[in-house]
C-alpha positions in Angstrom: -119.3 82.7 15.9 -121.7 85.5 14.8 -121.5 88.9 15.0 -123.7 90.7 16.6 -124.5 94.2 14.6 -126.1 97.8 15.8 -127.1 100.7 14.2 -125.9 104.4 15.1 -129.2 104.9 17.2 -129.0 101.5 19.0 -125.5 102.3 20.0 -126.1 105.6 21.2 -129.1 103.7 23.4 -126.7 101.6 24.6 -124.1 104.5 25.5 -126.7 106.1 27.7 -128.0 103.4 29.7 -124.2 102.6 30.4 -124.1 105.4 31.8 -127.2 105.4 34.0 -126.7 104.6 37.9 -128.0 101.4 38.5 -130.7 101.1 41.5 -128.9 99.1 44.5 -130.2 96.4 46.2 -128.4 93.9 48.0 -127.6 92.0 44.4 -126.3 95.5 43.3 -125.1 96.9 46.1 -122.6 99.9 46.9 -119.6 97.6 48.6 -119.1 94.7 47.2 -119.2 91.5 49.8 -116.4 89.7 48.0 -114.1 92.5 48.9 -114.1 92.0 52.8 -114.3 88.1 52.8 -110.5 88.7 53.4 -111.1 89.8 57.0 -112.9 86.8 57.7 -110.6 83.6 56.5 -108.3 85.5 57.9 -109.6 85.7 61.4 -110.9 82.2 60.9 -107.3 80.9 60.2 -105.8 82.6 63.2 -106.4 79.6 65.7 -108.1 76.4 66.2 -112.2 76.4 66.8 -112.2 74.5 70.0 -115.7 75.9 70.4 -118.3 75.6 68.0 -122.3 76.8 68.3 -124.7 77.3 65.7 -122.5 79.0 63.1 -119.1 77.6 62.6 -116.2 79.3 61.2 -116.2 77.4 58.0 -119.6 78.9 57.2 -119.3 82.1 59.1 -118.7 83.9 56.2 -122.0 82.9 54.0 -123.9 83.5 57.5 -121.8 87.1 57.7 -122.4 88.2 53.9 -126.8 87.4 54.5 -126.8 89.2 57.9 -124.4 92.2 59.0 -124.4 96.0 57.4 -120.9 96.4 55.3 -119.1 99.2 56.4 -115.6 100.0 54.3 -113.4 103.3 55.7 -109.7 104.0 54.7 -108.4 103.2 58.1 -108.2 99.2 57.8 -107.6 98.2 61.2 -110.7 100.0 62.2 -112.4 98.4 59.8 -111.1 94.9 60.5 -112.1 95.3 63.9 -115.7 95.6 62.5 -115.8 92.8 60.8 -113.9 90.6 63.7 -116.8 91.8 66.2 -119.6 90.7 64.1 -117.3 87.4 63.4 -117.1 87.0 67.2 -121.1 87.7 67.7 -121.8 85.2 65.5 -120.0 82.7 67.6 -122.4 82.9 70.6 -125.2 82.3 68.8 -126.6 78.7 70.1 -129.5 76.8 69.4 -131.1 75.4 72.0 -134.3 73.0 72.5 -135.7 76.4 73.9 -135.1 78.5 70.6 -132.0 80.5 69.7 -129.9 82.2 72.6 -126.4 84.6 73.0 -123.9 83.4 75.4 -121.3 85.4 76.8 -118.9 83.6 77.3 -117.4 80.6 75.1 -116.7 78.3 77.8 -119.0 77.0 80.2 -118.5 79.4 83.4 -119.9 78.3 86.8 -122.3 81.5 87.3 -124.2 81.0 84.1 -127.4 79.7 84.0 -129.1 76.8 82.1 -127.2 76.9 77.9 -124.4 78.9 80.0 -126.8 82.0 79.5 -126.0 84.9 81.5 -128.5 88.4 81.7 -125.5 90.6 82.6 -124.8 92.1 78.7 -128.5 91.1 77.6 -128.6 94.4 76.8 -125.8 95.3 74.7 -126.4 91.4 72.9 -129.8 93.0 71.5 -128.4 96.5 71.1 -125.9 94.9 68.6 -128.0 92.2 67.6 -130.5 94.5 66.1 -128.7 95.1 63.1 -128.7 91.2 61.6 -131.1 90.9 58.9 -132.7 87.7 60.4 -134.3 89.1 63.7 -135.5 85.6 64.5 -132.2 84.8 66.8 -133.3 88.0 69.2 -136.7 87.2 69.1 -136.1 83.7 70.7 -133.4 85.3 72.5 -135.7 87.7 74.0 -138.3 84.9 74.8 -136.2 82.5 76.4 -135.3 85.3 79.2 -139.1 86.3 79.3 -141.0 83.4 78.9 -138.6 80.5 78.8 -138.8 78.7 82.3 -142.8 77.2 83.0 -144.3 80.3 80.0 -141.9 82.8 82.9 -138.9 84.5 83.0 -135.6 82.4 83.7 -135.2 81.8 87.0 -131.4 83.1 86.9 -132.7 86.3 84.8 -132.5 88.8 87.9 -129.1 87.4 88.4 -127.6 90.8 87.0 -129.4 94.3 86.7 -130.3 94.9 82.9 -132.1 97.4 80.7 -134.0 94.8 78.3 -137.5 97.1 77.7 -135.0 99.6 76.4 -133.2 97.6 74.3 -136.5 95.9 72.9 -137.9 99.5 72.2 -134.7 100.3 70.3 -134.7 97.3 68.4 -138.2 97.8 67.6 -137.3 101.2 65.7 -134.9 99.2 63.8 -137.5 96.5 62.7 -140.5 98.1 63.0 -142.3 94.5 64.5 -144.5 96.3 67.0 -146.6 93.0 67.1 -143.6 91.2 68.4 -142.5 93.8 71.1 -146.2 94.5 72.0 -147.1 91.1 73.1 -144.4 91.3 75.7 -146.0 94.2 77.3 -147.7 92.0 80.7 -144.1 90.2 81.0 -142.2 93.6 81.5 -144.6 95.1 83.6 -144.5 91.9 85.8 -141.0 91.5 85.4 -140.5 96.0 86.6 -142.4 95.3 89.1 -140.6 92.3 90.6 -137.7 94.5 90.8 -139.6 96.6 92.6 -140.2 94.6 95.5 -136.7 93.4 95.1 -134.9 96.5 95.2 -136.3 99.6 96.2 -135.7 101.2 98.6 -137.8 103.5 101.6 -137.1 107.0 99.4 -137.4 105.5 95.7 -134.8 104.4 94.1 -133.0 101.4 93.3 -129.9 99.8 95.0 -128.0 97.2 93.9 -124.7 95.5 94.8 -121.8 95.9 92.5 -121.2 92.4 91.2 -125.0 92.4 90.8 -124.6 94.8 88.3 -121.5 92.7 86.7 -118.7 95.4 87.9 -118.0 93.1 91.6 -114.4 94.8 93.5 -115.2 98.5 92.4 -114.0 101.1 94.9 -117.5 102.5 96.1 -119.3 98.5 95.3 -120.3 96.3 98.1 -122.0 92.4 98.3 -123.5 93.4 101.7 -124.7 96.8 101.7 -127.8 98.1 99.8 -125.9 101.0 98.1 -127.9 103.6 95.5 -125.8 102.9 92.3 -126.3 104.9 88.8 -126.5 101.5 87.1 -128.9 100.3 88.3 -130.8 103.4 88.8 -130.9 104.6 84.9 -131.3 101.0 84.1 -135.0 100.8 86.0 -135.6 104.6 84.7 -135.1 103.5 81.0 -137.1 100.6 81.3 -139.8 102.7 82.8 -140.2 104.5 80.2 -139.6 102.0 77.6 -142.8 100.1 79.1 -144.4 103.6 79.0 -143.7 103.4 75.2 -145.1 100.2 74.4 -148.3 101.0 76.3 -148.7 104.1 74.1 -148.3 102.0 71.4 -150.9 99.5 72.7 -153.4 102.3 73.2 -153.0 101.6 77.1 -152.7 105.6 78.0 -153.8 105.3 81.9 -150.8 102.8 81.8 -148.6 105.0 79.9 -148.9 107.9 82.2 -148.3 105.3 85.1 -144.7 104.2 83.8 -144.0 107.6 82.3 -144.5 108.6 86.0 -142.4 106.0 87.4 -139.7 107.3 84.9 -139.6 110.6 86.1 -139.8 110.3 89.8 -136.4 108.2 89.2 -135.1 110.7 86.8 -135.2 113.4 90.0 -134.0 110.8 92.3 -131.0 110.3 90.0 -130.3 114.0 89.6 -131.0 115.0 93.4 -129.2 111.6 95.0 -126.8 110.7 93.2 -125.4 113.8 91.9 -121.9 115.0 93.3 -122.6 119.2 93.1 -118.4 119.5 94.1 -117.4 116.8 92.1 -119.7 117.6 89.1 -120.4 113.3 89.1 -122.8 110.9 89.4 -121.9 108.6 92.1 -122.8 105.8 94.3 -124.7 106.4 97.4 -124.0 104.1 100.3 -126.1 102.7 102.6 -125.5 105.1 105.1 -126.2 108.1 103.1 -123.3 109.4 102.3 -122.2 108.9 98.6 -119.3 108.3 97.2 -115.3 109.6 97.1 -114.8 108.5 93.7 -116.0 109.2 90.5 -116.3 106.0 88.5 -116.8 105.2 85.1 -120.6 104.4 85.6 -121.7 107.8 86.5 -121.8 108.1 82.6 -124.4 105.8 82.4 -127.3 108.1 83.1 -126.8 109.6 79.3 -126.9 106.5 77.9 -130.7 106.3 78.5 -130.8 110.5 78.1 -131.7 110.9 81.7 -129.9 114.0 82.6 -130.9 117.4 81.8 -128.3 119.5 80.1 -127.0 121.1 83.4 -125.0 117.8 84.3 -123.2 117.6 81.0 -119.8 119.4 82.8 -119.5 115.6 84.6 -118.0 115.0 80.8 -114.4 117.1 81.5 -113.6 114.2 83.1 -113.1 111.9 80.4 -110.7 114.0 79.0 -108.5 114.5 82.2 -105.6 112.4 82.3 -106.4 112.8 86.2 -110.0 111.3 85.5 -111.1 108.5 83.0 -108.8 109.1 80.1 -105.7 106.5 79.7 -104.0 105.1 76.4 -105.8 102.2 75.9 -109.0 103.7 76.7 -111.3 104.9 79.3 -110.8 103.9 82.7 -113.6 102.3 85.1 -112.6 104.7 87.7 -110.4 107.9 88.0 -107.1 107.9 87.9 -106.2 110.3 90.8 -108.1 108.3 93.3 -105.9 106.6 96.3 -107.7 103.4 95.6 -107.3 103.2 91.8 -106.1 99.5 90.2 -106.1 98.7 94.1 -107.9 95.4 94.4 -105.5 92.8 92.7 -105.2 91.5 89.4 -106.9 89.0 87.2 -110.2 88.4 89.4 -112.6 90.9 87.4 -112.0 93.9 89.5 -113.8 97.1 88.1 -111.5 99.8 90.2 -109.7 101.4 87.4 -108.7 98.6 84.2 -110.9 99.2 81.5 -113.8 97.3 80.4 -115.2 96.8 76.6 -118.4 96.5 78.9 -118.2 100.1 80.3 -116.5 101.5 77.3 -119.2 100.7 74.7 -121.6 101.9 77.9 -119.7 105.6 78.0 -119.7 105.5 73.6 -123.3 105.7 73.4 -123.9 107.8 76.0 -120.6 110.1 74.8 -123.1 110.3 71.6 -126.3 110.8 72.8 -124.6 114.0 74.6 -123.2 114.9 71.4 -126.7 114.7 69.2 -128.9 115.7 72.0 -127.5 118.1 74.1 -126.4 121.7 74.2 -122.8 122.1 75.6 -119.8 122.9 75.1 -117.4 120.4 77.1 -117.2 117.3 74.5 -116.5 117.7 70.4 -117.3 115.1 67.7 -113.3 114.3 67.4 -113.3 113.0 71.6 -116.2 110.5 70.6 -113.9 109.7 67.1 -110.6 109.2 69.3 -112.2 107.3 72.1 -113.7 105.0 69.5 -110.6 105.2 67.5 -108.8 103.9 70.7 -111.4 101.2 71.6 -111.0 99.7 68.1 -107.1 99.5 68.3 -107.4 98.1 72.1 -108.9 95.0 70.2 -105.5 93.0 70.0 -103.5 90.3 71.3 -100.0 88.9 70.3 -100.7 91.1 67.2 -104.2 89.6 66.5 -107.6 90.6 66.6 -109.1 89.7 70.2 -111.9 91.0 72.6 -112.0 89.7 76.1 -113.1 90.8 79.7 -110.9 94.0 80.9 -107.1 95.6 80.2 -104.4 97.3 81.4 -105.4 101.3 80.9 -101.9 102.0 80.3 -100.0 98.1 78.6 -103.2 97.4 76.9 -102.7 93.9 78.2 -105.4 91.6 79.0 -106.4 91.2 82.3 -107.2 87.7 82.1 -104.4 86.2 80.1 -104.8 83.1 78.4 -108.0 81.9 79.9 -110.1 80.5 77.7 -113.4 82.0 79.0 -112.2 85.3 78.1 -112.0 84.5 74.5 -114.3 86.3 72.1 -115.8 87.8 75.3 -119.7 89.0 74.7 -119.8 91.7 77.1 -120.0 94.9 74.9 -120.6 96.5 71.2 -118.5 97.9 68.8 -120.4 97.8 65.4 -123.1 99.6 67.0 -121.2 102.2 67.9 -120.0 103.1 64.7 -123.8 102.4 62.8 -125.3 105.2 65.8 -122.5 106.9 66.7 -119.7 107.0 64.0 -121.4 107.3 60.7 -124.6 108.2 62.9 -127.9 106.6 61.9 -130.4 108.0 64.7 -133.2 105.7 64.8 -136.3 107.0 65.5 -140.0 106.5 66.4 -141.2 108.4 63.6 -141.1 108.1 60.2 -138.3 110.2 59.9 -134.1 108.9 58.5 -131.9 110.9 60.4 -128.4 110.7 60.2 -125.9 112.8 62.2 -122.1 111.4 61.5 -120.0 111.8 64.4 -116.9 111.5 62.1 -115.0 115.4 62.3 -114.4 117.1 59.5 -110.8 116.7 57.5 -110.4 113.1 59.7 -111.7 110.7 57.1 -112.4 111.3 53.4 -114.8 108.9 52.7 -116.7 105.6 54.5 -120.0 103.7 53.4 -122.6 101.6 55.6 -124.3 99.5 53.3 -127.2 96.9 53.0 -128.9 98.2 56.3 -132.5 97.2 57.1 -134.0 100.1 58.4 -138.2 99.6 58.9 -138.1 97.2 55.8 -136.0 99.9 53.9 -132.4 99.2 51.9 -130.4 102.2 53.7 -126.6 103.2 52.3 -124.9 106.2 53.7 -121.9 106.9 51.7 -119.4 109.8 52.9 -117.2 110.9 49.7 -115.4 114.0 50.3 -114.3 114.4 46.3 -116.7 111.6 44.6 -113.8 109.8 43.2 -113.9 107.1 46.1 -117.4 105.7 45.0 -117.6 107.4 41.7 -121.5 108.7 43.1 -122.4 111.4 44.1 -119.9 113.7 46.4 -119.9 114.6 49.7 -122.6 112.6 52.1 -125.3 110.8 51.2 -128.2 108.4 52.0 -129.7 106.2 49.6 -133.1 104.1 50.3 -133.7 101.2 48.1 -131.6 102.6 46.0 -132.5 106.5 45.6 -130.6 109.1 46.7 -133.1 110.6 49.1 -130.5 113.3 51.0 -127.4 114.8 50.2 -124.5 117.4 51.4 -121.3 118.8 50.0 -120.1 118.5 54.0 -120.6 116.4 56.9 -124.0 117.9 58.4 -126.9 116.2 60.0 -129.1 114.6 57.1 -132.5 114.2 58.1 -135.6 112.8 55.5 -138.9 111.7 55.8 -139.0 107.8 55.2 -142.8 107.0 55.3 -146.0 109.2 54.4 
């Protein structure tokens, strides 16, 4: 064998580029996939596959390592229940002689429409979906719903109320395909203003009954009545101003300033309707006029779209009260001190107290839009990290990993037992929550990375998001209290194709231009 010989100068080379930081990409990247494969033969040996779509479990994996953002944190069952939620996404996805589409549920169900596709979590489908690296299973997503059924919408698409012009928005800002989202523009105005003349009512706003809105036996719903709901309300007010977005984009100002109007007249309805002064709550006003006895989980909703002003942010107290929304497996769907509470039966989908992944995610987001956007003083960065915290480890049954349709706020049992439908139940996000909320990448319109981690300070001492596509950029985020963890730099940083473009010794909002 021959031996290869260097001089004193060509090993001293050698010494310093060792000791250079390599640029990352994905074939050089911060975590390395082969150290979370684990998570997912595990999962995949934990029952039989008795339904398979596009991706089955046996190449789950390969799909997994190509498409989803690696996150690694020193708390394993949160991080398991990452990697379980994007395993469980990935088992919805079906292709269908109409393009790629997201089921909700893994059996057939009777209320589903054509592919046993259901509009009710559309939504939080694309607000999760956003982060895959291959966009193309939204995009055909998205165009089955709107132009699927004779070049229109699906028949069975008003069905449930949903916020899909938000959603597209914020996956544009992860994407950056304005082309894509722009040619839908004539769809969603159509589409707004079918729901229009399907649900407005004489002063404005929206009503809607409750199973309409995928919550049926709440204790303010109704299937008769035409009762004001915040659902549906911030719902129409988001997509309003979503379509205002887009025109802006298109160079359509006139019809900009017509949604942007739209958006605000239901913004004041919202605030002046629907608002509870004595009970500091959004709530649901009935038919008659009157709203509401109960405070439910869905007067949170409104700050997921960032609808109130900063004077409604006391309504949050509540989810800290033991009396309100705050139980141990989670947060509850209505409060706890209310007469009615858990009142309606068990097991048929009732939305009077048990929690719901559905609402939970729902309260996360808007929990950390309050937190990043507003001024007050009721909520702190450790209630977002234990009410995630709590979501994550409400993610089990029989000692496994499991999602389904609604639990026990106080056994953590699911609600549903062993029916099958309620297996690997699409109805909410998780690994959203922690990209936006947890280690808090804010995505933007403008040309700006911002990152505000929700994490509080002494909690965790280091986590890293890696391989994210952000606008066509490689984004890390590394949080490594000493440097030891990563051996990089220490404290929190953001790395773009590779560069450490931001740093700080502490947790602190990072923010950094990303384009000229």
């Amino acid at each position: 064998m021959p031996v290869l010989r260097f001089s004193i100068p060509m090993l001293w080379i050698l010494c310093i580029l060792a000791c250079l930081e390599p640029a990352r990409s994905l074939d050089n990247p911060i975590l390395d996939p082969r150290d979370f494969r684990f998570h997912i033969d595990y999962f995949n040996s934990m029952e039989p596959e008795h339904v398979v779509n596009f991706i089955p479990n046996e190449k789950s994996w390969a799909w997994l390592e190509k498409n989803i953002p690696l996150f690694a944190c020193p708390d394993t069952g949160f991080q398991e229940i990452y990697f379980f939620r994007w395993w469980t996404l990935r088992k919805h996805i079906k292709h269908t002689p109409d393009g790629f589409v997201f089921t909700e549920f893994i059996t057939p169900v009777k209320h589903a429409g054509v592919y046993n596709t259901i509009s009710c979590a559309l939504g939080h489908h694309i607000m999760e979906g956003r982060w895959l690296e291959n966009q193309n299973y939204l995009k055909e997503y998205i165009t089955f719903w709107l132009r699927g059924h004779n070049a229109g919408s699906q028949p069975h698409f008003h069905n449930f109320s949903n916020w899909l012009a938000f959603s597209m928005v914020q996956k544009y800002l992860i994407d950056g395909d304005k082309e894509f989202m722009l040619k839908f523009l004539p769809d969603l105005i159509r589409d707004f203003e079918k729901w229009e003349q399907e649900r407005l009512l004489s002063n404005g706003m929206f009503w809607q009954h409750d199973v309409k809105d995928g919550m049926e036996e709440s204790i303010s719903g109704s299937r008769k009545h035409k009762n004001a709901r915040p659902t549906i309300n911030s719902y129409m007010y988001a997509n309003a101003l979503a379509i205002s977005e887009m025109a802006k984009l298109a160079g359509k100002d006139d019809l900009s300033k017509r949604f942007s109007a739209k958006a605000q007249t239901i913004k004041n309805l919202v605030q002046t309707h629907l608002w509870d002064e004595k009970a500091q709550f959004f709530k649901v006003r009935f038919e008659n006029g009157q709203l509401s006895d109960a405070r439910e989980e869905i007067g949170f909703i409104p700050w997921y779209f960032n609808l109130p002003d900063s004077d409604f942010s006391a309504a949050w107290q509540q989810l800290l009260d033991p009396e309100g929304f705050s139980a141990p497996f989670g947060i509850t769907t209505a409060e706890r001190r209310h007469p009615q509470f858990r009142s309606h039966g068990v097991g048929t989908c009732e939305w009077d107290g048990a929690v719901w992944p559905f609402a939970t995610s729902q309260t996360l987001t808007g929990l950390a839009n309050l937190l990043n956007n507003y001024h007050q003083t009721y909520i702190s960065r450790k209630d977002y990290f234990d009410a995630l915290t709590t979501y994550a480890r409400a993610h089990h049954k029989n000692g496994k990993p499991y999602i389904g349709e609604y639990q026990d706020e106080t056994t953590g049992e699911w609600l549903k037992g062993d029916n099958p439908r309620s297996r690997y139940y699409n109805h909410s996000t998780f690994c959203d929550l922690v990209i936006t909320g947890l280690v808090g990448l804010r995505p933007r319109p403008d040309g700006i990375l911002e990152v505000n981690p929700l994490l509080p300070q002494n909690s965790w001492d280091w986590f890293a998001l890696d391989r994210v596509n952000y606008r066509g950029k490689l984004v890390s985020i590394v949080w490594d209290k000493t440097g030891k963890k990563f051996g990089m730099d220490k404290g929190l940083s953001i790395y773009v194709d590779g560069i450490t473009v931001a740093q700080s010794p502490e947790l602190a909002k990072l923010s950094v231009p990303l384009f000229d």
